[in-house]
C-alpha positions as CSV (number, residue, x, y, z in Angstrom):
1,X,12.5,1.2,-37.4
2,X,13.5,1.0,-33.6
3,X,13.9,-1.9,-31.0
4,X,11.3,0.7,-29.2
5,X,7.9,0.0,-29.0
6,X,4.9,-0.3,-27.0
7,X,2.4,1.9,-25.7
8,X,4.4,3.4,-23.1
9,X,7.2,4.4,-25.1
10,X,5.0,5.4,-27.3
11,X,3.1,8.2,-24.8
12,X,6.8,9.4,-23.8
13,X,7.6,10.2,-27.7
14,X,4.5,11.7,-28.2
15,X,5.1,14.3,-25.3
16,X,8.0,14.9,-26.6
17,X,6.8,15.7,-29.8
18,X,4.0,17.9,-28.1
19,X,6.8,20.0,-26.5
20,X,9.2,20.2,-29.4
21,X,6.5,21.9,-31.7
22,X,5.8,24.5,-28.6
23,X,9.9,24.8,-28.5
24,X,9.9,24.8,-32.6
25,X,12.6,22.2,-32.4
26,X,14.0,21.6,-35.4
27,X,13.5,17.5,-37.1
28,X,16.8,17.1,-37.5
29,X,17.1,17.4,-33.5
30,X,14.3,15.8,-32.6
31,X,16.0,11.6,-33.0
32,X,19.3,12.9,-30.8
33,X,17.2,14.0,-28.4
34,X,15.0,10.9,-27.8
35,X,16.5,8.2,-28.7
36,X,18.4,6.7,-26.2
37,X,22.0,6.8,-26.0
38,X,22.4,3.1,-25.3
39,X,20.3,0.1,-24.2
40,X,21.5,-3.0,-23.1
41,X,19.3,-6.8,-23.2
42,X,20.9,-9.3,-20.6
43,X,20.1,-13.0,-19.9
44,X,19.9,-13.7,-16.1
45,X,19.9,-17.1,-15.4
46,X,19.5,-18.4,-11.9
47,X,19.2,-22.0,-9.8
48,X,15.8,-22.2,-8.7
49,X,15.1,-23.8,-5.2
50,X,14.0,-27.2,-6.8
51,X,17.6,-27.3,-8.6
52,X,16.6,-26.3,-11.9
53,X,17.5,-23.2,-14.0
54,X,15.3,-20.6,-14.8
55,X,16.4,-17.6,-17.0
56,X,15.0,-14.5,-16.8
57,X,15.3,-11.0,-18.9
58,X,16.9,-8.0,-18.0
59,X,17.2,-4.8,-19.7
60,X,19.0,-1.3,-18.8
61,X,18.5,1.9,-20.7
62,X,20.7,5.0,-20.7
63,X,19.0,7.6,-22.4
64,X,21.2,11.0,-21.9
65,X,25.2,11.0,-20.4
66,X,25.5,14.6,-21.8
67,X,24.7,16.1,-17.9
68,X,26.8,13.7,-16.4
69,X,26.1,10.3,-15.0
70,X,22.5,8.6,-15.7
71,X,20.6,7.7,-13.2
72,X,17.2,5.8,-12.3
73,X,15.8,3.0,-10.7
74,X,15.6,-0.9,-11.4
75,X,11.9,-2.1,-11.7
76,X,11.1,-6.3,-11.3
77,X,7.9,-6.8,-12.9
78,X,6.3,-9.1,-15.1
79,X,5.1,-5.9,-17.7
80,X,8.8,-5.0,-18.1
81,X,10.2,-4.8,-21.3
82,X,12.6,-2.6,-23.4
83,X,10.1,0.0,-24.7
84,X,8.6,0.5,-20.9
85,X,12.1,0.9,-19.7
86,X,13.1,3.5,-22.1
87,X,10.3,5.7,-21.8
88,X,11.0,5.9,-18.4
89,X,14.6,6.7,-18.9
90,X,13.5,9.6,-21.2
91,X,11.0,10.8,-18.6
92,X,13.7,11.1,-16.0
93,X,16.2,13.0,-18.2
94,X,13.9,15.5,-18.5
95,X,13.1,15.2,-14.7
96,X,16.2,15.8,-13.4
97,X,17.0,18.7,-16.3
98,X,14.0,20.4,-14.6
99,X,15.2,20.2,-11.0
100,X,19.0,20.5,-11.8
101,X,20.6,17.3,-10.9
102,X,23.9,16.8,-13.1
103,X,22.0,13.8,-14.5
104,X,20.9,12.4,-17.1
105,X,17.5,9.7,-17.3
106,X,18.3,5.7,-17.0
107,X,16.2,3.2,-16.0
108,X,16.5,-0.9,-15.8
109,X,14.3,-3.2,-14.7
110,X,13.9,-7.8,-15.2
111,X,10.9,-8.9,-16.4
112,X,9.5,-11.3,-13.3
113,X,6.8,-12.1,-11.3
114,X,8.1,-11.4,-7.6
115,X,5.4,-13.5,-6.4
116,X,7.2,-16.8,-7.9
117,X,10.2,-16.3,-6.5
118,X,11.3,-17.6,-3.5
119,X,13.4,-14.6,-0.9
120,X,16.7,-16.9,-1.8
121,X,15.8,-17.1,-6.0
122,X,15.1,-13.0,-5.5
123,X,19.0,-12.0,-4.0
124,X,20.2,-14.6,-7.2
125,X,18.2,-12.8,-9.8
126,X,19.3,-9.4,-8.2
127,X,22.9,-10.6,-8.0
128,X,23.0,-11.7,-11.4
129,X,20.9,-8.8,-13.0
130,X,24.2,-6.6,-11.1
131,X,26.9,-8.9,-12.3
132,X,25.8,-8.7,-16.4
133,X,25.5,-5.1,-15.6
134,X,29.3,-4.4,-14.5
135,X,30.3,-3.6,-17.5
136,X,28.0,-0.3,-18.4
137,X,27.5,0.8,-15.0
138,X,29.6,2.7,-12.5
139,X,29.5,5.7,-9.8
140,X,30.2,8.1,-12.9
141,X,28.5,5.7,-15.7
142,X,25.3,5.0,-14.3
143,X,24.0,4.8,-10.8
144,X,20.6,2.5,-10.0
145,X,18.0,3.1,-7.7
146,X,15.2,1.0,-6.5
147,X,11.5,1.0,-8.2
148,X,8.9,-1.2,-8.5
149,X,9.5,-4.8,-7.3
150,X,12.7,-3.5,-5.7
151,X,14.1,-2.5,-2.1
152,X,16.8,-1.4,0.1
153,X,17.5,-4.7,0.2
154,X,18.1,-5.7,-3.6
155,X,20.1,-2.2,-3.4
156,X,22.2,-3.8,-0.6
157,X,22.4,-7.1,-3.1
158,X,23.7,-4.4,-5.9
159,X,26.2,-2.7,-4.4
160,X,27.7,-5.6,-2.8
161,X,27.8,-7.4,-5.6
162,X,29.4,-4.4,-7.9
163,X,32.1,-4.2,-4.8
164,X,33.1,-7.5,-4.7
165,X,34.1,-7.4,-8.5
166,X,36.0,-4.2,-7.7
167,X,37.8,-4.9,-4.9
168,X,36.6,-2.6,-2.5
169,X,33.6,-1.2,-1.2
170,X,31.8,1.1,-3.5
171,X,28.9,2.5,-2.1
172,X,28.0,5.1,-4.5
173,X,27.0,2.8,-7.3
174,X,23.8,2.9,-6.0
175,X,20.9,5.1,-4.4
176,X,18.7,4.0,-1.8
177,X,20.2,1.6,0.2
178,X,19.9,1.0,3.8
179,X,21.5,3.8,6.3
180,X,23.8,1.6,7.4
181,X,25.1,0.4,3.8
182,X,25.5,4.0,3.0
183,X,22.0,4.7,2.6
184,X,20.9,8.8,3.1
185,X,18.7,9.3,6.2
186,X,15.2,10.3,4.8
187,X,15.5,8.4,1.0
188,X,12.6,5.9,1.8
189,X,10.4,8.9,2.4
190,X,11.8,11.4,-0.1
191,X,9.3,11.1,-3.3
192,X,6.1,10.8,-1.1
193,X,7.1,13.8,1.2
194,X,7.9,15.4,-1.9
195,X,4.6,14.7,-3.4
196,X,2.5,15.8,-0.4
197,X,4.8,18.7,-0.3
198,X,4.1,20.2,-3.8
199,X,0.5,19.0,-2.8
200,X,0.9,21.6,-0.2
201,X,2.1,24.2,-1.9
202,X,-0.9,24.0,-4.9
203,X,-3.2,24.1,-1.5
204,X,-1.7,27.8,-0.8
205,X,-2.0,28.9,-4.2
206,X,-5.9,27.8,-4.0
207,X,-6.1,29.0,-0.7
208,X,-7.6,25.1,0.2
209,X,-7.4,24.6,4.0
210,X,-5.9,21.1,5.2
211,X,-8.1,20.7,7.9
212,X,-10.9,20.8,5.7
213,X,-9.6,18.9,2.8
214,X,-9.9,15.7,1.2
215,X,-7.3,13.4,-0.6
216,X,-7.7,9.8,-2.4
217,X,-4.7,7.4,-3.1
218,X,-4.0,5.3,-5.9
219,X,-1.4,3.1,-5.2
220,X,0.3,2.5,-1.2
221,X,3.1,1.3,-2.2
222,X,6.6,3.3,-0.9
223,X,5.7,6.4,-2.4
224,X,1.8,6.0,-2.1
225,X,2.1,5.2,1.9
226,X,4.6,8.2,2.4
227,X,2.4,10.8,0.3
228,X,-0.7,10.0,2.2
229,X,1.1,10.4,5.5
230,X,2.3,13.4,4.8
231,X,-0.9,14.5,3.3
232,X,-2.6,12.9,6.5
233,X,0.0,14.9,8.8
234,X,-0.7,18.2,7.4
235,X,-4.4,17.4,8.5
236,X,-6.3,16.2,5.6
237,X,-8.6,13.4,6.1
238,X,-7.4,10.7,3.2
239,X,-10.6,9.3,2.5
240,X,-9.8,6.4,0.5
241,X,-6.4,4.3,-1.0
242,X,-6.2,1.2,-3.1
243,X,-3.3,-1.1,-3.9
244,X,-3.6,-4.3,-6.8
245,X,-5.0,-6.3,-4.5
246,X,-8.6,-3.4,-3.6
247,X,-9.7,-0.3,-1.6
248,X,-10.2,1.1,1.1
249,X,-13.1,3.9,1.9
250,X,-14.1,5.5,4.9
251,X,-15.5,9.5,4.6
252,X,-14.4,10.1,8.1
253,X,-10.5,9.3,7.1
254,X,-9.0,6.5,7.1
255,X,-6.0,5.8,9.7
256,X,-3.0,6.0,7.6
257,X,-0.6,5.2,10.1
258,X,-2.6,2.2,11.5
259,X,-3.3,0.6,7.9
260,X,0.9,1.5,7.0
261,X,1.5,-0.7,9.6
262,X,-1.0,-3.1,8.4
263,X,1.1,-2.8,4.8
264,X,4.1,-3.3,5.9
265,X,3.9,-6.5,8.0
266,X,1.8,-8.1,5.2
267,X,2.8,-6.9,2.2
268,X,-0.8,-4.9,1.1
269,X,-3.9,-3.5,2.3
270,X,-5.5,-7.0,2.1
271,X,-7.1,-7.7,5.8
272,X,-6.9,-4.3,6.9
273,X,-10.9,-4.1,7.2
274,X,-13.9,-5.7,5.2
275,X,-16.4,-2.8,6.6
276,X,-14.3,-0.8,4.5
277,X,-13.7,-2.0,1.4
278,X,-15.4,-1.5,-2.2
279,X,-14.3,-1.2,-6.0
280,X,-10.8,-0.3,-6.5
281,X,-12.1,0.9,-10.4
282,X,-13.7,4.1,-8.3
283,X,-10.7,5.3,-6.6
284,X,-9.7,7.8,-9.2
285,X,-12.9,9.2,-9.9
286,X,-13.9,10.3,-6.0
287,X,-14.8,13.4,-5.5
288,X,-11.7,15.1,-3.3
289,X,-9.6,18.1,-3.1
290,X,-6.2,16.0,-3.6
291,X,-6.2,13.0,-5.9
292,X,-2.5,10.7,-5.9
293,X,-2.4,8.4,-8.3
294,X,0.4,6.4,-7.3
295,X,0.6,3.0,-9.0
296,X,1.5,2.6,-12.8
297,X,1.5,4.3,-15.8
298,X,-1.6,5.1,-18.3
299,X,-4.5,4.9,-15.5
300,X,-6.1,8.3,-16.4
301,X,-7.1,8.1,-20.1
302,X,-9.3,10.6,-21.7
303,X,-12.7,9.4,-20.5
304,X,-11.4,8.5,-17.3
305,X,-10.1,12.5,-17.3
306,X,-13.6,13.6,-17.8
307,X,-15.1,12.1,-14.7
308,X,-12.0,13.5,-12.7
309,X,-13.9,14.9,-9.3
310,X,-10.6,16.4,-7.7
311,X,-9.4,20.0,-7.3
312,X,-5.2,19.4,-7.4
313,X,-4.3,15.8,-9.4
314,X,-0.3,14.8,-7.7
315,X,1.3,12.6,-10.3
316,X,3.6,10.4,-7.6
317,X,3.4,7.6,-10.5
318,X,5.3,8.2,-13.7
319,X,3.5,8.5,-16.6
320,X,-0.3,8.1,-14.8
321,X,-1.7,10.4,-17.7
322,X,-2.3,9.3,-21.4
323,X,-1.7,12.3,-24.0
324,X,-5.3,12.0,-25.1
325,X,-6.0,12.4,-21.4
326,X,-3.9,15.5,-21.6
327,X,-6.1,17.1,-24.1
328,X,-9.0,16.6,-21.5
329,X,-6.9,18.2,-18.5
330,X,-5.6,21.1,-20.6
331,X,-9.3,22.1,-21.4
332,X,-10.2,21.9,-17.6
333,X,-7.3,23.9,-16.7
334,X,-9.1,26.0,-14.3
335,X,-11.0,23.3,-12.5
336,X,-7.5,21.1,-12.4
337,X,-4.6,22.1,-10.8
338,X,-2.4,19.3,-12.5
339,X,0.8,18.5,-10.6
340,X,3.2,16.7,-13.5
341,X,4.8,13.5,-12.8
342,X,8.3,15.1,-13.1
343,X,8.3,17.1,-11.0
344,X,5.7,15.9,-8.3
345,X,7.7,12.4,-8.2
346,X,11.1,14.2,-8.6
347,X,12.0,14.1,-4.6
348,X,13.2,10.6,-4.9
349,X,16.3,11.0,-7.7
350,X,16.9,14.8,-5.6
351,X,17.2,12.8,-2.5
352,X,19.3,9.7,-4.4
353,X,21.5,12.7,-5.5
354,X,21.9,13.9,-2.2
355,X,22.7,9.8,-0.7
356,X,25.5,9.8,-4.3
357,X,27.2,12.7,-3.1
358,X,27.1,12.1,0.5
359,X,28.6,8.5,-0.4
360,X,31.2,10.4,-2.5
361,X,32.5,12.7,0.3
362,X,31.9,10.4,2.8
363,X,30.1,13.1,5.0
364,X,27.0,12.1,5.6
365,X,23.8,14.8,6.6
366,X,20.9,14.9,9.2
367,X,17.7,13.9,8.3
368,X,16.2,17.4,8.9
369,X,19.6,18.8,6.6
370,X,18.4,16.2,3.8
371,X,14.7,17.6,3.6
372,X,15.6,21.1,3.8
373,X,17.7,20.5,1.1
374,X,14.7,18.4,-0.7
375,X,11.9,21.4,-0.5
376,X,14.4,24.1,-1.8
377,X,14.9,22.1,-4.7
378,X,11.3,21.2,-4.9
379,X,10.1,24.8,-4.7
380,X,12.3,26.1,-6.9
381,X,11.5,23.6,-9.7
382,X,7.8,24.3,-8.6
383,X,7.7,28.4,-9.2
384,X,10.0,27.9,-12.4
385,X,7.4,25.8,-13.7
386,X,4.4,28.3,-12.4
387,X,6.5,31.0,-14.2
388,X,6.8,29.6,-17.5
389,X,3.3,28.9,-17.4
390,X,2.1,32.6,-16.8
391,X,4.7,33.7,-19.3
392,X,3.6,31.5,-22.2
393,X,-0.1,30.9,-21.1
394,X,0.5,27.0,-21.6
395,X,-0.2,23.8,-19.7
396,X,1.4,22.8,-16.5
397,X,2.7,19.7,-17.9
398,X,4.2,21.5,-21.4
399,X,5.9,24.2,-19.0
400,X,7.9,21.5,-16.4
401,X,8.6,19.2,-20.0
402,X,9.7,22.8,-22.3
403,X,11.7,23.7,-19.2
404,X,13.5,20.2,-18.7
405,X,13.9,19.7,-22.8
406,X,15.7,22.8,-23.0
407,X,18.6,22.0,-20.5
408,X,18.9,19.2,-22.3
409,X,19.1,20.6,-26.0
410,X,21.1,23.9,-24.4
411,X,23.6,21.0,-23.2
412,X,23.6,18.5,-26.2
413,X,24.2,22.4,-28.5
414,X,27.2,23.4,-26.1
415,X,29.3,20.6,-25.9
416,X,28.6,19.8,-30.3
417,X,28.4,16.7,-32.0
418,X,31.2,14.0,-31.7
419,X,33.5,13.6,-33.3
């Protein structure tokens, strides 16, 4: 039995199961290493703007604090619950094992529609989600992040919040604020540059030319908007996106700075063009040589992998890919260059590492220091991965995980079992 469940959490233990048999991980290893270290289920009630009270849940998951401090983002949305949230913590333990972060996974998250809340109920909720979480978070506890539903903004509502209980200004109990809370120059663009980076780097391996390349987005969200900039900067036309509320398609490229612009003063791609738009339930299955899926988790399920029509599939979403889709992708290995989720999606937490330490030394980094810094990690992670798939002949997605879980279990081995 486990407070765990769902179909999420579900998808994370069965990876992990996948990757244990490769790595002949004993059972008796296999709970410690999954299960989270601790989870935490808060009430967070709040005055609504009519004068009621509305109470809302919260939950925060700390899967590993072998490596050092967990770390992950805080998602508002109304799927959230406690088995979502710990598969995601799970995912980024082995994320940042992978590209070497002194970390280990967290995530949190309140289950709420954003779209009911008024900007006054949202800092509230965010204040009080903080406040319940003083006691289990710190800068060497636990350090949150934004995610879905959440901003620089509610990061600004965090840390000040967290401060004002300690007495002073803490900074570094959060990633991802704005610059001028402490924020890291180049954060809000870290995981889609990173995504459209490693994009890059499959193109050279596949000797695809950007000016003659295609890519689709799933998702234009924060990371979904950055990715197909980047993607659109290196030259490649980005032929269609689509967000929850449709999709956008034009075969000459769409104008991703133009319809960013578009999303950021109103919130979606809603209104950018009707010539344009058609069924958001084709976006993943375009034919084109980069596909980002860049929205939720589970999208790509087995059939759904079949009909795949790209040549290099960028994970920016966690979790995008069921196992049974897996099976699919591992069979078209040579038509499918699959970039895994953890380490396409991993320059956000390398670049929230880089804004915890600057907040720590108080010495704070150009913008063109903090993605120099993001790419060496990102390439490094990248030919470790390419490596261990040449050496063991195995899947892209079993070589980032085997490569992760074994920091993990190397660390968890070394430091013994308490007490």
């Amino acid at each position: 039995m486990t407070v765990y469940s769902g179909p999420v959490f579900d998808m994370a233990a069965k990876q992990f199961n996948v990757i244990a048999d490769h790595l002949g991980i004993p059972g008796d290893e296999r709970e410690r290493l999954l299960m989270p270290k601790r989870a935490i289920t808060v009430s967070c009630p709040i005055h609504r703007d009519d004068g009621t009270i509305a109470v809302f849940e919260g939950y925060r998951v700390q899967h590993l604090l072998t490596m050092g401090p967990t770390k992950g983002g805080t998602r508002f949305a109304p799927s959230v619950d406690i088995g979502e949230v710990a598969a995601l913590a799970i995912w980024m333990s082995w994320k940042c094992a992978l590209v070497g972060l002194p970390y280990g996974g967290a995530k949190g998250g309140v289950t709420v529609d954003l779209s009911k809340l008024s900007p006054r109920e949202l800092e509230s909720l965010s204040r009080r989600y903080m406040q319940e979480m003083i006691p289990f978070v710190g800068p060497h506890t636990d350090v949150m992040a934004p995610d879905m539903g959440t901003n620089e903004q509610v990061m600004a509502w965090f840390m000040d919040t967290y401060s004002m209980y300690q007495g002073q200004t803490v900074t570094e109990i959060v990633t991802g604020k704005p610059v001028f809370s402490g924020g890291t120059l180049g954060r809000r663009e870290a995981t889609g540059r990173g995504v459209a980076h490693l994009a890059r780097r499959v193109m050279d391996v596949l000797s695809i030319d950007p000016g003659k390349a295609t890519a689709v987005i799933q998702g234009f969200g924060n990371v979904g908007s950055y990715a197909a900039l980047g993607l659109h900067q290196m030259g490649l036309k980005v032929i269609a996106v689509s967000d929850h509320t449709g999709a956008l398609h034009d075969p000459r490229g769409l104008d991703i700075p133009a319809l960013m612009t578009h999303a950021t003063k109103h919130g979606s791609i809603a209104g950018f063009s009707t010539e344009l738009q058609f069924d958001p339930k084709q976006i993943l299955t375009f034919a084109c040589d980069v596909l980002v899926p860049a929205a939720i988790e589970r999208v790509i399920d087995g059939p759904t992998a079949e009909k795949l029509k790209c040549r290099v599939l960028a994970e920016a979403a966690n979790g995008p890919t069921t196992p049974e889709a897996d099976l699919v992708l591992e069979r078209r290995r040579d038509e499918i260059f699959l970039i895994p989720d953890i380490l396409c999606n991993s320059g956000g937490v390398v670049v929230s590492y880089f804004e915890w330490v600057q907040d720590l030394q108080q010495l704070f980094w150009e913008e063109e220091e903090v993605m120099r810094r993001e790419y060496q990690i990102l390439d490094r992670a990248f030919h470790t991965m390419l490596a261990r798939v040449k050496a063991d002949n195995i899947s892209h997605r079993t070589a980032a995980m085997a490569v992760g879980v074994e920091k993990v279990r190397a660390a968890k081995n070394t430091r013994g079992l308490f007490p």
